[in-house]
C-alpha positions in Angstrom: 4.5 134.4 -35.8 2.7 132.9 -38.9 -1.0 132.3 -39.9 -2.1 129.3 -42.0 -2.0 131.7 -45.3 1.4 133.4 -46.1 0.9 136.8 -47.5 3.1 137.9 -50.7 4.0 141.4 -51.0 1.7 143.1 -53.7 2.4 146.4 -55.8 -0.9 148.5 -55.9 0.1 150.4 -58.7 0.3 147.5 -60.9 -2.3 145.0 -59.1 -5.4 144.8 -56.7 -4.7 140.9 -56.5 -1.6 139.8 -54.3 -1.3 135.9 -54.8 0.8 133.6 -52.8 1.4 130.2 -52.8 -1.8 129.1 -51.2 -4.0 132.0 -51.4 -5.1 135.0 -53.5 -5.6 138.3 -51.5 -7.7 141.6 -52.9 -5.8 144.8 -52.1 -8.7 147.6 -50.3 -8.3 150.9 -49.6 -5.4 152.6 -48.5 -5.5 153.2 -44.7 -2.7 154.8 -44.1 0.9 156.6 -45.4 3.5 157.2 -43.2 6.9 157.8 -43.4 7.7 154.5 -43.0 5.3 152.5 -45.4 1.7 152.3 -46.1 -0.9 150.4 -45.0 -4.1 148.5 -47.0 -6.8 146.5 -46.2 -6.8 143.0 -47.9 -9.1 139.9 -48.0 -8.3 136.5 -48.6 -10.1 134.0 -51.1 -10.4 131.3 -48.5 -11.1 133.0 -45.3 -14.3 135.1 -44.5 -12.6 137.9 -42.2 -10.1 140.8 -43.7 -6.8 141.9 -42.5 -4.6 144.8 -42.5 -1.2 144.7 -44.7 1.4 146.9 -43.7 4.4 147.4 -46.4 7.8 148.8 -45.5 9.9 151.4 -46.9 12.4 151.5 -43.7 14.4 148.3 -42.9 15.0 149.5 -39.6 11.5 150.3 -38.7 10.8 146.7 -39.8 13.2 145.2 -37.6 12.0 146.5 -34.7 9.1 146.1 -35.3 9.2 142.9 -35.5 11.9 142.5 -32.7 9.2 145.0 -30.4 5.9 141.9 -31.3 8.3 139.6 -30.8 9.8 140.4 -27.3 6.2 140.8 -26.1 4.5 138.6 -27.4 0.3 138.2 -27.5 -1.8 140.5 -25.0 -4.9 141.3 -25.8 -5.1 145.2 -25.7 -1.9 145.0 -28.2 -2.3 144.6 -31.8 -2.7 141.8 -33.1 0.0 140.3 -35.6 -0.4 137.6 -37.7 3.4 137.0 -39.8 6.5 139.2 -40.4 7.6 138.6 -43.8 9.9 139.7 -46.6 9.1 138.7 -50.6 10.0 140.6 -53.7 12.4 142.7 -51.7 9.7 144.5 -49.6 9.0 143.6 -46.0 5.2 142.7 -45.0 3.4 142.6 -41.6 0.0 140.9 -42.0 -2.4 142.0 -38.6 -5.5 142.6 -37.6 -7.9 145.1 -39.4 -9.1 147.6 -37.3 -12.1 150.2 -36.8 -10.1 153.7 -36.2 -8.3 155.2 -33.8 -7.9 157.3 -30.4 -7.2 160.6 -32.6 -10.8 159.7 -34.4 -12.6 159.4 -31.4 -11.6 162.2 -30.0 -12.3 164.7 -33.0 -15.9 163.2 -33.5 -17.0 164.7 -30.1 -18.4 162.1 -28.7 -17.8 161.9 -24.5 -15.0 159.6 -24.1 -14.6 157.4 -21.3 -11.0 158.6 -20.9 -10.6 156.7 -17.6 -11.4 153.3 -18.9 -9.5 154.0 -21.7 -6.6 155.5 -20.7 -6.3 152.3 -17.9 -6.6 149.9 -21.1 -3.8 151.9 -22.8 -1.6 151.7 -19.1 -2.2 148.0 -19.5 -1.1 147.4 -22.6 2.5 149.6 -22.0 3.1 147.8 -18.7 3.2 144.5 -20.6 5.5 146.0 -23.1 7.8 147.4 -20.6 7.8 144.3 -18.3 9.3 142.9 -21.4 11.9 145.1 -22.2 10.7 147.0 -24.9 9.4 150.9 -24.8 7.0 151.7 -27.5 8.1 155.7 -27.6 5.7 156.5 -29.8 2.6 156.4 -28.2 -0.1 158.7 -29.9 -3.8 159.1 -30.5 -3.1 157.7 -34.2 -1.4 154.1 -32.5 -3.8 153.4 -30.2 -6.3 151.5 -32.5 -10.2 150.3 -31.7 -10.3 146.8 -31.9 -13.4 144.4 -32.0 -15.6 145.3 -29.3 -14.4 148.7 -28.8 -10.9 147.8 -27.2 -7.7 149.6 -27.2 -5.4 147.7 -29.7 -2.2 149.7 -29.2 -0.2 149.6 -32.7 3.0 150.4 -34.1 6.5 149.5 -32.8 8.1 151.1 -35.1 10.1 153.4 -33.4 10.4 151.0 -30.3 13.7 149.9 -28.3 14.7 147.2 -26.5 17.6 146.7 -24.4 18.6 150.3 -24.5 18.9 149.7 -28.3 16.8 151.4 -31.1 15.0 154.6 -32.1 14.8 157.7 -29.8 11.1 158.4 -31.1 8.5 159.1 -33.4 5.7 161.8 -33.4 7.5 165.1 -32.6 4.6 166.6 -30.5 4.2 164.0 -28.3 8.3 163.9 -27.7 9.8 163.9 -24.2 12.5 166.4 -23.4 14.9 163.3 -23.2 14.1 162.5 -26.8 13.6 165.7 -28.3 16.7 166.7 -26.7 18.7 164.1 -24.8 17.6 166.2 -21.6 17.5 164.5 -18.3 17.7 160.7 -19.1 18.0 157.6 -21.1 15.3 157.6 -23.6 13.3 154.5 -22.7 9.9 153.5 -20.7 10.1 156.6 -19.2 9.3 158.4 -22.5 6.1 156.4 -22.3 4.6 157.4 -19.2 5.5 161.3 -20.8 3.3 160.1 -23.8 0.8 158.6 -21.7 0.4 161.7 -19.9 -0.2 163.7 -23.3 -2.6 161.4 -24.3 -4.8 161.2 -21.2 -4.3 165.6 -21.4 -5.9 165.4 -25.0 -8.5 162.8 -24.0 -9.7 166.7 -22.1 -8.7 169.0 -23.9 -8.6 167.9 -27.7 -4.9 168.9 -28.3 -1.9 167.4 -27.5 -0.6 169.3 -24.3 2.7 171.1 -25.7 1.3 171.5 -29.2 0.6 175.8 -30.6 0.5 175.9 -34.7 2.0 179.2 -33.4 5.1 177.9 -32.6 8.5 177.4 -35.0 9.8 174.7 -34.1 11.3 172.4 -31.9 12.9 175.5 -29.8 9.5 176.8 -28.7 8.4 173.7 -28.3 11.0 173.1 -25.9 10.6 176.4 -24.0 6.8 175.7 -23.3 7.7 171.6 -21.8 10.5 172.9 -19.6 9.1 176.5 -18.3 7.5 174.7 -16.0 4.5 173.0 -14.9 1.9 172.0 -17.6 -1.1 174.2 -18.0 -4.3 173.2 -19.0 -6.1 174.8 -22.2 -9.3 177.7 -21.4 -11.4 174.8 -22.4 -10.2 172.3 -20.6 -11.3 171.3 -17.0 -9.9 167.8 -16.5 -11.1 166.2 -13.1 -8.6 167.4 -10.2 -7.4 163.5 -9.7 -6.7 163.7 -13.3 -5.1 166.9 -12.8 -2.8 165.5 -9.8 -1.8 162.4 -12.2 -0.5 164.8 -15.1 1.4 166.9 -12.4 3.2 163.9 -12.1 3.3 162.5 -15.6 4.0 165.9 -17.7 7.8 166.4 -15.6 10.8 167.3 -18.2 13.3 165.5 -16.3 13.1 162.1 -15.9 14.2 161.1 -12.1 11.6 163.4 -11.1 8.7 161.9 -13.0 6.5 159.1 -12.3 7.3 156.1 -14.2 6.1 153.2 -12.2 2.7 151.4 -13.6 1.6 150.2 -10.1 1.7 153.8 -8.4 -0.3 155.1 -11.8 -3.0 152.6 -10.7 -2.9 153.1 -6.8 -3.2 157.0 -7.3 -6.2 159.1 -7.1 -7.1 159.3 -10.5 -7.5 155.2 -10.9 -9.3 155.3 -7.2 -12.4 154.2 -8.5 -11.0 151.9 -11.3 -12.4 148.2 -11.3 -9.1 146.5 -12.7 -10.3 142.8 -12.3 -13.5 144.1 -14.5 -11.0 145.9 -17.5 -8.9 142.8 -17.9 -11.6 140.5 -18.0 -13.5 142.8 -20.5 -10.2 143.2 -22.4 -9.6 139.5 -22.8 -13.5 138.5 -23.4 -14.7 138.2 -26.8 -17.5 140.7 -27.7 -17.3 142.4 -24.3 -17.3 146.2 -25.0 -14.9 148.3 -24.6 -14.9 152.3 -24.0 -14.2 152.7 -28.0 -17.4 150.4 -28.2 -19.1 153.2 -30.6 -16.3 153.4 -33.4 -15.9 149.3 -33.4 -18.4 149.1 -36.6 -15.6 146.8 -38.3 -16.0 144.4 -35.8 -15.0 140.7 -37.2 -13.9 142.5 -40.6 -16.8 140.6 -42.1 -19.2 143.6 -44.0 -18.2 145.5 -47.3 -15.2 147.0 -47.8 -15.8 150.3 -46.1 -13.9 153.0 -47.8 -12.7 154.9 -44.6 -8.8 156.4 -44.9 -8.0 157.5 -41.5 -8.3 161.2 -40.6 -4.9 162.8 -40.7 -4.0 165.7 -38.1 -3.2 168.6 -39.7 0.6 169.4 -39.9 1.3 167.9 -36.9 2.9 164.7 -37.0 5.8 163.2 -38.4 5.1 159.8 -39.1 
């Protein structure tokens, strides 16, 4: 994967200028710091638009990284990466710049159109999983707004392919079979359990095993396998929407439903024009159901200092 400009590794405590051999990019704002590296906006002196540079702190979670973009290839609701590469002894990943994220939207209270996005997000993990690789760490903070308002779902990180990788990322958002080898192979599976916490916090504006209450990853535990799910006081999801988590939200794995074609055919998706969210997706300047947070757009205005919110002791990465 390459771009016309390679992108050099840059050290913001030392520079704002990262030059390479035929361009010379700014260093923005910090976006983000995770366990495994940090990310920064940057501009280029010879084209109009900005990216997003990722830098690396974790070999491993480079490498698959780049072996998870890689296997899948270009879709448009996943991130989009420009290079992989390694200079001065750090590893780089050059892509897209993007307006926020799921976990943004839903703490600024607007009404989300959790159908339409939540079919854009299924989308975008059935083209992963068709090519052997399961993202396992699907979150509110991954699944980015791209131009137009369109999922962009990010970070591959902590994915595996061919049985081979990482068992997971964000602890809250855990299956039982990674959080404790319960039930199953971690692999696509894990996803549709991810997917399922997702669309629940879409309702109810916490992920659905999460209580600050709670000590650890034992009482986290007890809650996921007690028993069913239960929704929050405030949270009335529709009843389809209620059927599909039943289904989704299930600690062991040959008992939950983890094909994408059944997702679609169920209740909940009834309604759901498909033909319309693919062409949407893949249309430039169609909007999307993040259409109201896409204020980056092209990455064309001022350098808009906006870190990304953080949850509150609540993630691990």
């Amino acid at each position: 994967m390459t771009v016309p400009m390679p992108v050099s590794v840059f050290r913001p405590r030392h520079s704002s200028l990262v030059t390479t051999p035929d361009s010379v990019f700014e260093v923005g704002p910090l976006l983000e710091e995770g366990r495994f590296g940090a990310v920064h906006e940057a501009r280029g002196d010879r084209v109009p638009w900005r990216f997003a540079v990722k830098l690396f702190n974790d070999e491993r979670s480079f490498r698959r990284e780049m072996g998870g973009y890689v296997a899948a290839g270009r879709h448009p609701l996943l991130l989009r990466v420009h290079e992989f590469t390694r200079l001065n002894g750090v590893s780089v990943m050059v892509m897209d710049l993007c307006s926020g994220d799921l976990y943004g939207a839903i703490q600024s209270g607007q009404q989300l159109d959790a159908g339409w996005i939540a079919a854009e997000l299924s989308l975008a993990l059935e083209h992963l999983h068709r090519h052997g690789v399961a993202h396992l760490d699907v979150k509110p903070e991954n699944v980015l707004c791209g131009p137009s308002g369109h999922v962009r779902l990010a970070d591959l990180g902590s994915s595996r392919r061919g049985g081979r990788g990482g068992i997971g990322g964000t602890r809250i958002y855990l299956s039982p079979e990674q959080l404790f080898r319960l039930g199953g192979i971690v692999g696509p599976a894990s996803d549709f359990w991810q997917f399922g916490c997702i669309l629940y916090e879409m309702f109810s504006g916490v992920p659905p095993y999460f209580d600050p209450r709670c000590s650890g990853d034992a009482d986290m535990g007890a809650r996921m396998l007690s028993g069913p799910w239960q929704h929050e006081a405030r949270m009335r999801p529709p009843r389809a929407a209620a059927a599909l988590l039943d289904e989704l939200l299930v600690a062991r794995v040959d008992q939950r439903l983890t094909d994408w074609k059944a997702v679609r055919a169920g209740p909940y998706f009834k309604e759901m024009n498909w033909r319309g969210v693919r062409w949407a997706a893949s249309t430039p300047g169609a909007p999307g159901p993040l259409a109201f947070m896409a204020s980056i757009g092209s990455g064309r205005e001022p350098w808009p200092h906006r870190p990304r919110a953080a949850r509150p002791s609540a993630s691990s990465d």
